[in-house]
C-alpha positions as MATLAB code, in Angstrom:
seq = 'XXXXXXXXXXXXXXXXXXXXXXXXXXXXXXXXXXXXXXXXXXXXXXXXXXXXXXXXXXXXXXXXXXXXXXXXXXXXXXXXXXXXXXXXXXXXXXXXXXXXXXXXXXXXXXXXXXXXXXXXXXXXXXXXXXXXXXXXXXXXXXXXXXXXXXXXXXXXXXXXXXXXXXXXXXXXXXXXXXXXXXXXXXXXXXXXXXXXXXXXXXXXXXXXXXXXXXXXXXXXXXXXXXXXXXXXXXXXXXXXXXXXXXXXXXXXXXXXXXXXXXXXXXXXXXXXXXXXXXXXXXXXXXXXXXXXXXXXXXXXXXXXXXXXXXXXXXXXXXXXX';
ca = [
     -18.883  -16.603  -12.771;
     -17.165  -17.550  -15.917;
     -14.991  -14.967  -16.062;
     -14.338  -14.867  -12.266;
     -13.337  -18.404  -12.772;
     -11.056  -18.231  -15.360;
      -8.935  -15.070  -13.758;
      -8.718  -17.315  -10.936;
      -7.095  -20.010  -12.970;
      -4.753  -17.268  -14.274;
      -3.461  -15.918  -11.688;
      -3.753  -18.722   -8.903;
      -6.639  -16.892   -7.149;
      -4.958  -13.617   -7.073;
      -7.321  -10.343   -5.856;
      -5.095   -6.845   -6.133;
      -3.696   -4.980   -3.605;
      -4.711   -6.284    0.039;
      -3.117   -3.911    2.741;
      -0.097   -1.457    3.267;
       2.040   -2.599    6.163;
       2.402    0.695    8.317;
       5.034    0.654   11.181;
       4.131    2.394   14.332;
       5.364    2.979   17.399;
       2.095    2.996   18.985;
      -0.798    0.953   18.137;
      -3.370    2.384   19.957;
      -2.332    6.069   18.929;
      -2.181    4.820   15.023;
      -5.435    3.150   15.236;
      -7.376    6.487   16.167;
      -5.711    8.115   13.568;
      -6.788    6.059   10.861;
     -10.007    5.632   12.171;
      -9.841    9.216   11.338;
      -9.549    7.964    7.682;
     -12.324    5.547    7.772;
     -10.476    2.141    8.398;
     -13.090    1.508   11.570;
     -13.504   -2.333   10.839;
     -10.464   -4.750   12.414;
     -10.635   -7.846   11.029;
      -8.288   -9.114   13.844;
      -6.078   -7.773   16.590;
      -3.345   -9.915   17.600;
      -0.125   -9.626   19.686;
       2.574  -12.488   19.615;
       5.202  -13.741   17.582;
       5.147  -13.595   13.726;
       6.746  -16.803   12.491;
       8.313  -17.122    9.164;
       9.875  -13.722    9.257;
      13.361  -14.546    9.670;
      14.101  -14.160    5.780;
      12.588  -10.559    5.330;
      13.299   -8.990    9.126;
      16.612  -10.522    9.137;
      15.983  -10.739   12.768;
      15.141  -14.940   13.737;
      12.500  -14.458   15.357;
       9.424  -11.725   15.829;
       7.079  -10.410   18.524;
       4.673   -7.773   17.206;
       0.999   -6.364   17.648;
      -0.559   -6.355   14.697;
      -3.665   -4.570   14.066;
      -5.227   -5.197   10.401;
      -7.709   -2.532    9.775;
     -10.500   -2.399    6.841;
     -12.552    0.703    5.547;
     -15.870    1.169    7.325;
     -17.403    2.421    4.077;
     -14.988    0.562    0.975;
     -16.343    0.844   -2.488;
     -14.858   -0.595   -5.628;
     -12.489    2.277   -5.672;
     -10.777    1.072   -2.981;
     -11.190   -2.122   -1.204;
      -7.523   -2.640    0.250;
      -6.940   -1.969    4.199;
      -3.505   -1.262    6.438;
      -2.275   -3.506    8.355;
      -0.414   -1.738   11.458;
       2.832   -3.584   13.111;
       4.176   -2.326   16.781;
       7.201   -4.648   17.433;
       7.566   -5.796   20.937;
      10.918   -7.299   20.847;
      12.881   -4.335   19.226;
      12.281   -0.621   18.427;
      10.967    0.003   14.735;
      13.460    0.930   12.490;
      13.532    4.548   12.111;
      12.180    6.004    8.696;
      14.992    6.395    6.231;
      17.184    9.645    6.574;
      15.897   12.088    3.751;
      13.325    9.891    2.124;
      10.936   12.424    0.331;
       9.317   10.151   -2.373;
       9.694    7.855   -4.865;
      13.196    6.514   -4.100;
      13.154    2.717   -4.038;
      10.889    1.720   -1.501;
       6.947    2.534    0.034;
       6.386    5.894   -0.771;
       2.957    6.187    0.605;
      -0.600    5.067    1.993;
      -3.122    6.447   -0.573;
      -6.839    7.070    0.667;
      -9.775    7.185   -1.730;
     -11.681   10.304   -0.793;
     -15.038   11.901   -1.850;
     -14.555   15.801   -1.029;
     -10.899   15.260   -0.460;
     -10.339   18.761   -0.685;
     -12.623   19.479    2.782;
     -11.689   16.460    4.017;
      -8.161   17.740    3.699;
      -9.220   21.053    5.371;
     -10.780   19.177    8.056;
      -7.776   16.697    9.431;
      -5.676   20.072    9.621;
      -7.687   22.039   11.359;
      -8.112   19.476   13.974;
      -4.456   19.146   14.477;
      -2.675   16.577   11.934;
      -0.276   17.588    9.919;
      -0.370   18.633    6.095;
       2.266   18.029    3.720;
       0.803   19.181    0.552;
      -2.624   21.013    0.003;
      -5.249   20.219   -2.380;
      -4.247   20.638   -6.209;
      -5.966   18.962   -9.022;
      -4.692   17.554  -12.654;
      -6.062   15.546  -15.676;
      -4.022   12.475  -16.193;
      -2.809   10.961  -19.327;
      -3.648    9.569  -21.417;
      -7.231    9.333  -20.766;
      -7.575   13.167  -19.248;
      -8.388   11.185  -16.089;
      -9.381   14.153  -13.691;
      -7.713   14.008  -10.292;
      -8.037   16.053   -6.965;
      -5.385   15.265   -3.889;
      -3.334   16.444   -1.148;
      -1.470   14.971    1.603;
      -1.301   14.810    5.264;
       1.111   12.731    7.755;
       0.544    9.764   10.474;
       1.718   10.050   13.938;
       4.816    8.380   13.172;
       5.932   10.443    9.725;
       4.028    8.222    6.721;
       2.824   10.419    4.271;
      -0.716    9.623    3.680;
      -2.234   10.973   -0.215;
      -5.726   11.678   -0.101;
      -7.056   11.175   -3.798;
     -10.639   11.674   -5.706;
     -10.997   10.387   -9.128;
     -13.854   12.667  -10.049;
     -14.405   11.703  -13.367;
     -14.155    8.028  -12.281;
     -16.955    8.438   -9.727;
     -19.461   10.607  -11.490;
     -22.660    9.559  -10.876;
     -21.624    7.338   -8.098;
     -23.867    7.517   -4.901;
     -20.734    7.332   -2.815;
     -21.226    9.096    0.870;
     -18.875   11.941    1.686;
     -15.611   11.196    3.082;
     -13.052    8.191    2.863;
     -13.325    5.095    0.872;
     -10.402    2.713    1.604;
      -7.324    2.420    0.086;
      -6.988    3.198   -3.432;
      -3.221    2.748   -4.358;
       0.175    1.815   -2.697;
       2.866    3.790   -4.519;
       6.756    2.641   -4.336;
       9.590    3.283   -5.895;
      11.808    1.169   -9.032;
      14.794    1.069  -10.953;
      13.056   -0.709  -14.458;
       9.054    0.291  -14.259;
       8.765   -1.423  -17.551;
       9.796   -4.077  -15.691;
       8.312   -3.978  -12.763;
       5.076   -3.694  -15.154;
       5.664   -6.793  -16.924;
       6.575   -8.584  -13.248;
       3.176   -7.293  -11.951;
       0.910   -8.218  -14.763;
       1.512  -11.824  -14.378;
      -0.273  -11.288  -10.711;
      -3.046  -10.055  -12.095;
      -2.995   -6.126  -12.148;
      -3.604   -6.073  -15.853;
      -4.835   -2.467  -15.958;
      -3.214    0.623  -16.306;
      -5.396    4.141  -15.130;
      -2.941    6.585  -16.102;
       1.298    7.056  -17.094;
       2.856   10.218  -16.664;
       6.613   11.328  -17.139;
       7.744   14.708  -15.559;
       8.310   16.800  -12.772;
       5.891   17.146  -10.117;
       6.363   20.712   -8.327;
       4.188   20.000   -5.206;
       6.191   17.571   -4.131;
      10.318   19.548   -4.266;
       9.812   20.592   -0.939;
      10.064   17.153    0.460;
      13.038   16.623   -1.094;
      15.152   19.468    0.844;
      18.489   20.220   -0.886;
      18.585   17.441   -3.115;
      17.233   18.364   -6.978;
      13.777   16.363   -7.156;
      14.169   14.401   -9.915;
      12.358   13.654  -13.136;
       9.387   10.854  -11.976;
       8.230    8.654  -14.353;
       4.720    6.847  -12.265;
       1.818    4.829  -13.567;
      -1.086    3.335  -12.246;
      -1.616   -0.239  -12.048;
      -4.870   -1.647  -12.064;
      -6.667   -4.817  -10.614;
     -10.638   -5.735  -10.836;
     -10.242   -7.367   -7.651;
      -8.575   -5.188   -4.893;
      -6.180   -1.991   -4.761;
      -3.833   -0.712   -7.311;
      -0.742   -0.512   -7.648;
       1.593    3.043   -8.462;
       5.360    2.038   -9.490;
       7.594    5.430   -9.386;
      10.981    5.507  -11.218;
      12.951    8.766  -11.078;
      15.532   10.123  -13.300;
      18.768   10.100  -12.217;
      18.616    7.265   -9.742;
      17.566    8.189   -5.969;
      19.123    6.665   -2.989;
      17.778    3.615   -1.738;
      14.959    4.100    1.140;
      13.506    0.846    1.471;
      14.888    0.594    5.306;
      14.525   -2.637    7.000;
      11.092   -4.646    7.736;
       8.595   -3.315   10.160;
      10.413    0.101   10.145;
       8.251    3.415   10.832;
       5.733    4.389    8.073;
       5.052    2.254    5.299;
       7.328   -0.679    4.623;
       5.390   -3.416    2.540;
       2.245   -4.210    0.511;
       0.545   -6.872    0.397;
      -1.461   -8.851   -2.587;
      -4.469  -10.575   -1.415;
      -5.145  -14.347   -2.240;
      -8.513  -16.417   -1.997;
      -6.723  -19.179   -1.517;
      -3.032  -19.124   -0.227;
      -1.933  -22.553   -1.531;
      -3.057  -22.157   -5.142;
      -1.320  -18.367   -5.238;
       2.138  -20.002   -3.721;
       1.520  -22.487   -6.432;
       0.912  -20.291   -9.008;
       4.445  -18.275   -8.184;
       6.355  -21.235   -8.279;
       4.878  -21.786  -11.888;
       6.592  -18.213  -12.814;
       9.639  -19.012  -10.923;
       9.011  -16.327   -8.159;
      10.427  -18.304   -4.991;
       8.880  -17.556   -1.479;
      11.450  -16.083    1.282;
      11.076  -18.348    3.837;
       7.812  -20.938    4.340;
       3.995  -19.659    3.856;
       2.326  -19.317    7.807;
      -0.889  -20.129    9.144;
      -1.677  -18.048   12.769;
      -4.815  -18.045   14.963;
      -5.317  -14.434   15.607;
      -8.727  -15.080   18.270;
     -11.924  -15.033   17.336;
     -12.239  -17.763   14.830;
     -10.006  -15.723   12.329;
      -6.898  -17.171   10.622;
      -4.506  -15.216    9.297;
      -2.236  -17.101    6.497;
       0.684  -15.340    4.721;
       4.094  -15.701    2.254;
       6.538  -13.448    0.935;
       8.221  -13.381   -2.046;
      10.957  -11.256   -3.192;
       9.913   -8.928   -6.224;
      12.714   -7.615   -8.960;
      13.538   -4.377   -7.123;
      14.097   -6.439   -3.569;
      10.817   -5.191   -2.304;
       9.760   -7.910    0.013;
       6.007   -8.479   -1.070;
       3.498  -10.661    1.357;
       0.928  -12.563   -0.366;
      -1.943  -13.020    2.347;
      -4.834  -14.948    3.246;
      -7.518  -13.549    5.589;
     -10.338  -15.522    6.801;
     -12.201  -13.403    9.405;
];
């Protein structure tokens, strides 16, 4: 309780990664997917307007369902959700042209899987699409072992299935998926971006690597894949996070807000108030004014965004279901 206590005080009540906004252009269709994946529990289902989103949409005001998914079976692996937006009011943006990944902006959804490899097997053969089958690496610098492979959403997000074997020996997890376990996006400094993130609490690192990563080329078409540079971001609290930075530069691909795929993370707070406070103490304004929203049931759903050094537009979010 100590301890607990005094991280709280450090970071203003601060918990890791929270969710992975995911833009679909069906709800419904999305939710049975990742149901799929394991996120079975909603913590709320809402449709109306989103206020306080004229800032980061660029659009004054917002209609949207919004359905904010957990895992059925989360373990301290992964604890994060997805939180699924269907605007009402407007199309979703497309995905950006030629985004493979990497290239400023959310790569990726990453699931924590035990078996990924036949869990992999088993999405394809009943229908979803694969990207990338299942390969396996040790990670440096602690020869971290790692199994994954990737398959695709109904609406083109790429979706990494990953097993940290070595992590989880001896576990008694249950076969199958485990929650989020990363949210991956791209940077122009990651020693920066590392530096920016530590002050919100992800004060661990899993794993750095520098290189090119061969599975992937294909996604990138006729462009050269580039050198990545990636490292793994750790929080006790919630989901990590995975900065990329590539070398040469990559286009831009962060698209607009609520496009198709995934377009934001989120960092989870205990309490709302004392997180806003606690960015204003770093000088990390909000973009527009922290919300409050009855989303039925007896849940409230409070949330802020701030504006990190790479103009990723991150939501800090309270969820009290």
């Amino acid at each position: 309780m100590v301890t607990t206590a005094r991280t709280e005080r450090q970071f203003g009540t601060l918990s890791g990664l929270d969710h992975i906004g995911i833009g679909t252009t069906d709800a419904d269709a999305a939710r049975e997917f990742y149901a799929e994946l394991g996120f079975t529990d909603t913590s709320f289902d809402y449709t109306g307007p989103l206020p306080g989103l004229a800032g980061v949409s660029g659009h004054e005001s917002t209609e949207a369902r919004v359905v904010y998914l957990r895992a059925g079976n989360p373990t301290v692996l992964g604890r994060a959700g997805i939180k699924l937006v269907q605007l009402l009011d407007r199309p979703n943006p497309p995905l950006p042209e030629g985004q493979a990944w990497g290239e400023p902006g959310i790569c990726e959804v990453c699931v924590h899987v035990n078996g990924q490899a036949e869990f992999y097997e088993d999405l394809v053969a009943r229908g979803h699409t694969g990207l990338m089958e299942p390969n396996e690496a040790d990670l440096e610098p602690y020869q971290t072992h790692c199994g994954l492979s990737y398959v695709e959403d109904p609406d083109g997000a790429k979706i990494e299935l990953i097993e940290w074997s070595t992590l989880a020996a001896g576990w008694p997890l249950e076969e199958g998926p485990h929650g989020v376990n990363h949210v991956a996006f791209g940077v122009d400094d990651i020693e920066r971006t590392r530096a920016f993130y530590r002050q919100l609490g992800f004060t661990g690192q899993l794993f750095e690597s520098d290189g090119y990563f061969e599975p992937m080329h294909p996604w990138f078409g006729e462009r050269t894949p580039p050198r990545m540079r990636m490292m793994l971001l750790t929080n006790p609290y919630g989901g990590a996070l995975e900065p990329v930075q590539h070398y040469p530069a990559s286009p831009d691909m962060r698209g607009e807000w609520g496009r198709l795929g995934t377009f934001e993370f989120a960092i989870g707070a205990r309490c709302l108030d004392t997180a806003v406070e606690h960015l204003g103490g770093l000088g990390i304004e909000l973009v527009g004014e922290p919300t409050s929203l009855d989303v039925g049931g007896g849940a409230t759903w409070r949330y802020a965004y701030f504006r990190d050094p790479d103009d990723l537009y991150v939501c800090i979010t309270e969820v009290r279901a």
